[in-house]
C-alpha positions as CSV (number, residue, x, y, z in Angstrom):
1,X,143.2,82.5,-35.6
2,X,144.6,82.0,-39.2
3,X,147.3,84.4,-38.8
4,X,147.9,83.0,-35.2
5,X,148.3,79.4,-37.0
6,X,150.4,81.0,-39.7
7,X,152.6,82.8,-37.0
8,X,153.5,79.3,-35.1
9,X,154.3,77.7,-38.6
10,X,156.9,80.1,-39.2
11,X,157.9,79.8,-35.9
12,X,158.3,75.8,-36.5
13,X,160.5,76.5,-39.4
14,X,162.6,78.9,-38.5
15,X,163.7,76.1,-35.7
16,X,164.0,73.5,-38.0
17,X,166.4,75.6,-40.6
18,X,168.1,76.8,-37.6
19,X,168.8,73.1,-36.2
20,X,170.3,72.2,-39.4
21,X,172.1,75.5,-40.1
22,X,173.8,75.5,-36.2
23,X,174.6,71.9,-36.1
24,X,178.3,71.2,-35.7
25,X,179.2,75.1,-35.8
26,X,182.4,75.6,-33.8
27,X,181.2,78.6,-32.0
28,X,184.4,79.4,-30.9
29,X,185.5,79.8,-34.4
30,X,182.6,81.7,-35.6
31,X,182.9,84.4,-32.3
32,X,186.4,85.1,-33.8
33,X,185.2,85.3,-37.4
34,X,183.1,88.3,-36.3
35,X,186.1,89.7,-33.9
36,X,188.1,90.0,-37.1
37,X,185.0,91.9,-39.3
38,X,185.9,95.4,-40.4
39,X,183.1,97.6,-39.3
40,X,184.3,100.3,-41.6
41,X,182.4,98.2,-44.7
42,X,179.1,98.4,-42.7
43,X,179.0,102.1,-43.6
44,X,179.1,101.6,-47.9
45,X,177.1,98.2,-47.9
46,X,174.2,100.5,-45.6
47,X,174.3,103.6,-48.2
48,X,174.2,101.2,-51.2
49,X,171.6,99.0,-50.2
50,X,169.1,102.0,-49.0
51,X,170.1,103.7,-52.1
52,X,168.1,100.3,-53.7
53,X,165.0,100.8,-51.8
54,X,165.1,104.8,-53.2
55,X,165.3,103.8,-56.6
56,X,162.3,101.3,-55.8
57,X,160.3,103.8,-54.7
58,X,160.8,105.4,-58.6
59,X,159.6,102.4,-60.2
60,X,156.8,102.8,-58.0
61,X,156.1,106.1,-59.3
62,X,156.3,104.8,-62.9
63,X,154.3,102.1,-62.4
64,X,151.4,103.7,-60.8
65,X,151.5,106.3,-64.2
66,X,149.3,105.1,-66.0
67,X,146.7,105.4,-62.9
68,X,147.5,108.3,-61.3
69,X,150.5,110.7,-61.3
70,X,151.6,110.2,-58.0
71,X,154.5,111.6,-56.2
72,X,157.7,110.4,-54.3
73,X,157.4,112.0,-51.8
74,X,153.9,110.5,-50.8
75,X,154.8,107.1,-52.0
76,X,158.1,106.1,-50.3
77,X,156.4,106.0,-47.0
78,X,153.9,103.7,-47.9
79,X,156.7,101.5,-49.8
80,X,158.5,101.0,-46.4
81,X,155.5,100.6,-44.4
82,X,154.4,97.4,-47.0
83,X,158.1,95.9,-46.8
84,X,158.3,96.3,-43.0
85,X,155.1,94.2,-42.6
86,X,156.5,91.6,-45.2
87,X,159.4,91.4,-42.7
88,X,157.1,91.3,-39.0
89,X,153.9,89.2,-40.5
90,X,153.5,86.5,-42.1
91,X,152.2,85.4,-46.0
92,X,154.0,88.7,-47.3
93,X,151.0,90.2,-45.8
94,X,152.7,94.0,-47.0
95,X,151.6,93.6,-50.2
96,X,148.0,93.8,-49.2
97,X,149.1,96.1,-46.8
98,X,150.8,98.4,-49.6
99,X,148.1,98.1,-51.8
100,X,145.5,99.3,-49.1
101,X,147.5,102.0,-47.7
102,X,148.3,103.6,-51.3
103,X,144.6,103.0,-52.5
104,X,143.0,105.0,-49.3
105,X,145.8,107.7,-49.2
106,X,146.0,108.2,-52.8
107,X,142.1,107.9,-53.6
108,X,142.9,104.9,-56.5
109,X,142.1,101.2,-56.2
110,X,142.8,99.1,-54.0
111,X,142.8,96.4,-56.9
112,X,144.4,98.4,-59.5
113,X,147.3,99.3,-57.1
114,X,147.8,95.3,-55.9
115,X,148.6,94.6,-59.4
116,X,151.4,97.6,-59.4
117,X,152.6,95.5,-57.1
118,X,152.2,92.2,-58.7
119,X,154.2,93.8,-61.9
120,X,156.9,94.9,-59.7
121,X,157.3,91.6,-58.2
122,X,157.4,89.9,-61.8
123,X,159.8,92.2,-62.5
124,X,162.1,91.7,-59.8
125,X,161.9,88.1,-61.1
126,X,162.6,89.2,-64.6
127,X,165.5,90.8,-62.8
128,X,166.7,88.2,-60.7
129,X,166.9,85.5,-63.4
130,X,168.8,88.4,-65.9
131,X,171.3,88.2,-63.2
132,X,172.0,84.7,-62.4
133,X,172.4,83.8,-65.7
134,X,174.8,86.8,-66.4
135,X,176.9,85.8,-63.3
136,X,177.0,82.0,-64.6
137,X,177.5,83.0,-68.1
138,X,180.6,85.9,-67.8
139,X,181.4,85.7,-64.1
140,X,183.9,83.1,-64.5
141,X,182.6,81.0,-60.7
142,X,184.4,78.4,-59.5
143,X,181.3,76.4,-59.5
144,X,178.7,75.8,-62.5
145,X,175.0,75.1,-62.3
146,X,175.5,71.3,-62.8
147,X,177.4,71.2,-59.3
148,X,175.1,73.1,-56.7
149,X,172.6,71.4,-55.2
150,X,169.7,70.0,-56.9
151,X,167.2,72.1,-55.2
152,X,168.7,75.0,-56.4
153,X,169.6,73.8,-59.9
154,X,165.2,73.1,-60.3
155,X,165.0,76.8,-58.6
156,X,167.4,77.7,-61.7
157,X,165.7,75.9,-64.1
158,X,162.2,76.4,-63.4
159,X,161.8,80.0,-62.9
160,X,162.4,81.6,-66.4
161,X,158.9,79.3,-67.2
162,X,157.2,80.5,-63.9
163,X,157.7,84.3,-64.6
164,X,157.6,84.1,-68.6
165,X,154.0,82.1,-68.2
166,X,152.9,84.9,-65.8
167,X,154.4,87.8,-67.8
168,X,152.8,86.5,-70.6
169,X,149.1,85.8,-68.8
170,X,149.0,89.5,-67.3
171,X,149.9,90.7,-70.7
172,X,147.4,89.0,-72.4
173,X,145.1,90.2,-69.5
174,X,145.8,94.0,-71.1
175,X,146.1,93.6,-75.1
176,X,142.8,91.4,-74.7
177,X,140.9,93.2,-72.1
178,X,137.4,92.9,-73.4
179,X,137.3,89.2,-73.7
180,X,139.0,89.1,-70.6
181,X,136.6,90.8,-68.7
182,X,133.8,88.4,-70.4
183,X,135.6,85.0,-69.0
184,X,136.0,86.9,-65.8
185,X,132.6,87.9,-65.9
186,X,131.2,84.4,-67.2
187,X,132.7,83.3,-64.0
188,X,131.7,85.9,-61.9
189,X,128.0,84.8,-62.6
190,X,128.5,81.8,-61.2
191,X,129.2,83.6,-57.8
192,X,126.2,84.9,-55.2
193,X,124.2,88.1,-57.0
194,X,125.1,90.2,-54.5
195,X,128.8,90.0,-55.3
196,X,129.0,90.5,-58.9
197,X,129.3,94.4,-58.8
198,X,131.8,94.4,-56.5
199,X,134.0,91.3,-58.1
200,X,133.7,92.6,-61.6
201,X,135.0,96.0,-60.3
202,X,138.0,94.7,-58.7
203,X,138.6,92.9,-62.4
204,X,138.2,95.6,-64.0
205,X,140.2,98.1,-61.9
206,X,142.8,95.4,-61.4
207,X,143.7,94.9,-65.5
208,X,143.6,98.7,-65.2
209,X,147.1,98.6,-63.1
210,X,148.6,96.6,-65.9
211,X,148.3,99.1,-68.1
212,X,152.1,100.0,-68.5
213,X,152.9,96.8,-70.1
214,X,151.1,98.7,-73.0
215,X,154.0,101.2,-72.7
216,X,157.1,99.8,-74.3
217,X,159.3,103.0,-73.0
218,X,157.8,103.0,-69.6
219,X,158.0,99.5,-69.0
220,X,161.7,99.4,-70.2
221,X,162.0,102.2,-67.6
222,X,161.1,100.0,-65.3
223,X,163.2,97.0,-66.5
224,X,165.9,99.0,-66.1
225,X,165.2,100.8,-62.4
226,X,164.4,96.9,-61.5
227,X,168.4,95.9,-62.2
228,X,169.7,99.2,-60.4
229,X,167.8,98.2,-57.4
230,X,169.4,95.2,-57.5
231,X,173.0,96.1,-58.6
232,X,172.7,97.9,-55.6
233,X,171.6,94.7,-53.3
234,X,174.4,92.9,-54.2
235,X,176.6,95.2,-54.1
236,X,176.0,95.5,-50.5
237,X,176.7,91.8,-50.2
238,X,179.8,92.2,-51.7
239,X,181.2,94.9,-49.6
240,X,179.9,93.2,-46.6
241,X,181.8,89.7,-47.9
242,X,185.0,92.1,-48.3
243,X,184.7,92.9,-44.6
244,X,184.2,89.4,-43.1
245,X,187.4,88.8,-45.2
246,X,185.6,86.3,-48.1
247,X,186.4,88.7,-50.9
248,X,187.6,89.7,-53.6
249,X,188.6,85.8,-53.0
250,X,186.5,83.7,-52.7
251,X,184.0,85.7,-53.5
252,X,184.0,88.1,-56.5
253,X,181.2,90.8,-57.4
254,X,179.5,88.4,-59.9
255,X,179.4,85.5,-56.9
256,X,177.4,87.9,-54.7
257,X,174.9,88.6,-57.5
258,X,174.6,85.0,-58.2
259,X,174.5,84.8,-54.5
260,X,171.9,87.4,-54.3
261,X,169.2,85.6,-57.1
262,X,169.2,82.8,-56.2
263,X,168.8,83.2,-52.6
264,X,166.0,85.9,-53.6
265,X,163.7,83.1,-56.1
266,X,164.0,80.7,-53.0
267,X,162.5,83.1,-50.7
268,X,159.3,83.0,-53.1
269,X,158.1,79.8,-52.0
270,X,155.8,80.2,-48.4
271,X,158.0,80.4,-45.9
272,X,158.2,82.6,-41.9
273,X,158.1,86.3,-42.1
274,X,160.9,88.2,-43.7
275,X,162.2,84.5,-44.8
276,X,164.3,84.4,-41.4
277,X,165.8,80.7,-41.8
278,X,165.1,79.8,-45.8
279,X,167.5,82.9,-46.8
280,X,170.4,82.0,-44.2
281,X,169.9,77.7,-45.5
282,X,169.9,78.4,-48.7
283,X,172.4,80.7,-48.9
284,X,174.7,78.9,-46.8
285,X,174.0,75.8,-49.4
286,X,175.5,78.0,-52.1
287,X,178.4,79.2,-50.3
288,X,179.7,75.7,-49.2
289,X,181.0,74.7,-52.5
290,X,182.9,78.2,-53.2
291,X,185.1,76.9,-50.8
292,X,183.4,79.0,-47.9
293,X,183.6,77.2,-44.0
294,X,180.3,76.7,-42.8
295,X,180.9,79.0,-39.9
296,X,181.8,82.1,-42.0
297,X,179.0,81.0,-44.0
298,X,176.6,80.8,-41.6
299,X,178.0,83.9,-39.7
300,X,178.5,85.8,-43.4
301,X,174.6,85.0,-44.3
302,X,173.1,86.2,-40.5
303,X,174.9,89.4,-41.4
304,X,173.9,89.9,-44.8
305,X,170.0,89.0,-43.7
306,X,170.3,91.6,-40.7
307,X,171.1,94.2,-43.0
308,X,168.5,92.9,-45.4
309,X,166.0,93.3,-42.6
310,X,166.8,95.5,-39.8
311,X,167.4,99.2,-41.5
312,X,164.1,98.8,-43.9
313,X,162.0,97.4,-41.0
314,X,163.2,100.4,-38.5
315,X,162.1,103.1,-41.1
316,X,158.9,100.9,-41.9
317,X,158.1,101.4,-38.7
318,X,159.1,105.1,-38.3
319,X,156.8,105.9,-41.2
320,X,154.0,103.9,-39.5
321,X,154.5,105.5,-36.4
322,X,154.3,109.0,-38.3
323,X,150.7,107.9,-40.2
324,X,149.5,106.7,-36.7
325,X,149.2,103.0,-37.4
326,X,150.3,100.1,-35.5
327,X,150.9,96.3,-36.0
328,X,147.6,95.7,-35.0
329,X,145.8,98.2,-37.2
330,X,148.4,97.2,-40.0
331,X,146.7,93.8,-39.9
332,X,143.3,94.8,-40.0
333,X,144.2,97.1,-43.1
334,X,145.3,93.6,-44.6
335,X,142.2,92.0,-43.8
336,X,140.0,94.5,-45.7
């Protein structure tokens, strides 16, 4: 029922962005827009973006270290399988998905693998904020912070405290384990009896996954696989810009980055599966002032997103189909 409920929400929004994105458009304009897109730049903006999602499954490996030495090989699958469920269901329901999967198959916990996950997600955060202010700072924009919208300029200013204050909780979570555990435990107690093994395990297994922040090198490692993934991201934009004709002018290399994290942190907040709607508005938002139409905006942004979605929910659900699960067992996996 809740996921039903969450499922028609999404729905709901994803009309309401769409209204507001397709109002006005001059479809006749936009159909010859996509007449005049080289195909040809399809093929790099493909390679470099899946190249991303391979480097991803490296920091996985890294992160998961300190837990267990796990393999490639056996985690890429499960990687896809998570992100294709982040794209179909709603609540980014693959991240409990990926954290079940990989705690079953590799014989770890569940908990201590979510927080892998967690870390990676800071990280991309990290990552994403390293880039916009690079891009505003040496990328020499037409535009400036002070003139995008104010949604986007709070987005901007608000997310170097959001991550910093959650970087800095998990990482207090690890240097100060012990009296960690005993506030988590002192709260624990306050739960029913027959839940205080079980709760205190999943604390205790959870702070486990955190473990690599003890590693300067390893977490640098993963600092640094973090911004190839995402070098690779918008580099994909670009070359797709370059073939609907928006670049090298308006759009340079350091616009599609910028383009990139911010549209990226906006997609954090709740929103419909894969973030169909909230990507396309907000980056459509960004690229009005560089001068951009709204229909080549509009058009440019669908693009980009079916990219960003199609070829990783495909091979999600090639790997799925290859481990025997379905949507439907993918969703009770989540609700273990």
């Amino acid at each position: 029922m809740l996921t039903q409920k969450r499922t028609w929400i999404g729905l709901v929004f994803i009309g309401v962005t769409f209204y507001f994105l397709f109002r006005n458009i001059d479809w006749t304009k936009m159909a010859e827009i996509f007449s005049h897109f080289q195909l040809l730049w399809l093929l790099p903006a493909l390679v470099i973006y899946l190249l991303g999602y391979i480097v991803r499954g490296f920091r996985w490996v890294v992160l998961l270290s300190p837990v267990k030495k796990c393999t490639f090989q056996s985690l890429f699958p499960t990687l896809m399988i998570g992100f294709m469920a982040n794209n179909v269901l709603p609540a980014r329901a693959g991240e409990f998905i990926r954290a079940h999967l990989n705690g079953k198959k590799e014989g770890i916990s569940r908990s201590a693998s979510f927080a892998t996950i967690v870390l990676e997600r800071l990280f991309d955060g990290l990552t994403m904020i390293i880039l916009l202010w690079v891009a505003l700072g040496v990328g020499h924009l037409p535009i400036k912070e002070e003139t995008m919208p104010s949604s986007i300029q709070h987005a901007i200013n608000w997310s170097p405290y959001v991550f910093g204050a959650a970087f800095l909780t998990l990482f207090a979570l690890v240097l100060f384990k012990e009296t960690a555990v005993g506030i988590i435990n002192y709260f624990i107690r306050l739960a029913p009896q027959k839940l205080h093994d079980p709760m205190e395990n999943l604390a205790h297994t959870f702070i486990d996954g955190l473990h690599i922040l003890k590693n300067a090198k390893e977490s640098f490692q993963v600092l640094l696989a973090s911004l190839a993934a995402w070098i690779c991201e918008f580099s994909a934009y670009y070359f797709l810009a370059i073939g609907m004709g928006v670049a090298p002018a308006p759009l340079t290399l350091w616009s599609a980055a910028l383009l990139m994290a911010i549209v990226n942190l906006g997609i954090l907040i709740p929103n419909a599966p894969g973030g169909i709607g909230l990507f396309e508005f907000i980056g459509v938002a960004l690229l009005l002032p560089f001068g951009v139409g709204k229909e080549m905006a509009v058009g440019y942004m669908f693009l980009v997103h079916f990219m960003v979605l199609v070829p990783i929910t495909l091979l999600g659900f090639y790997y799925s189909t290859r481990e025997h699960l379905n949507l439907n067992r993918l969703e009770t996996e989540r609700e273990n």
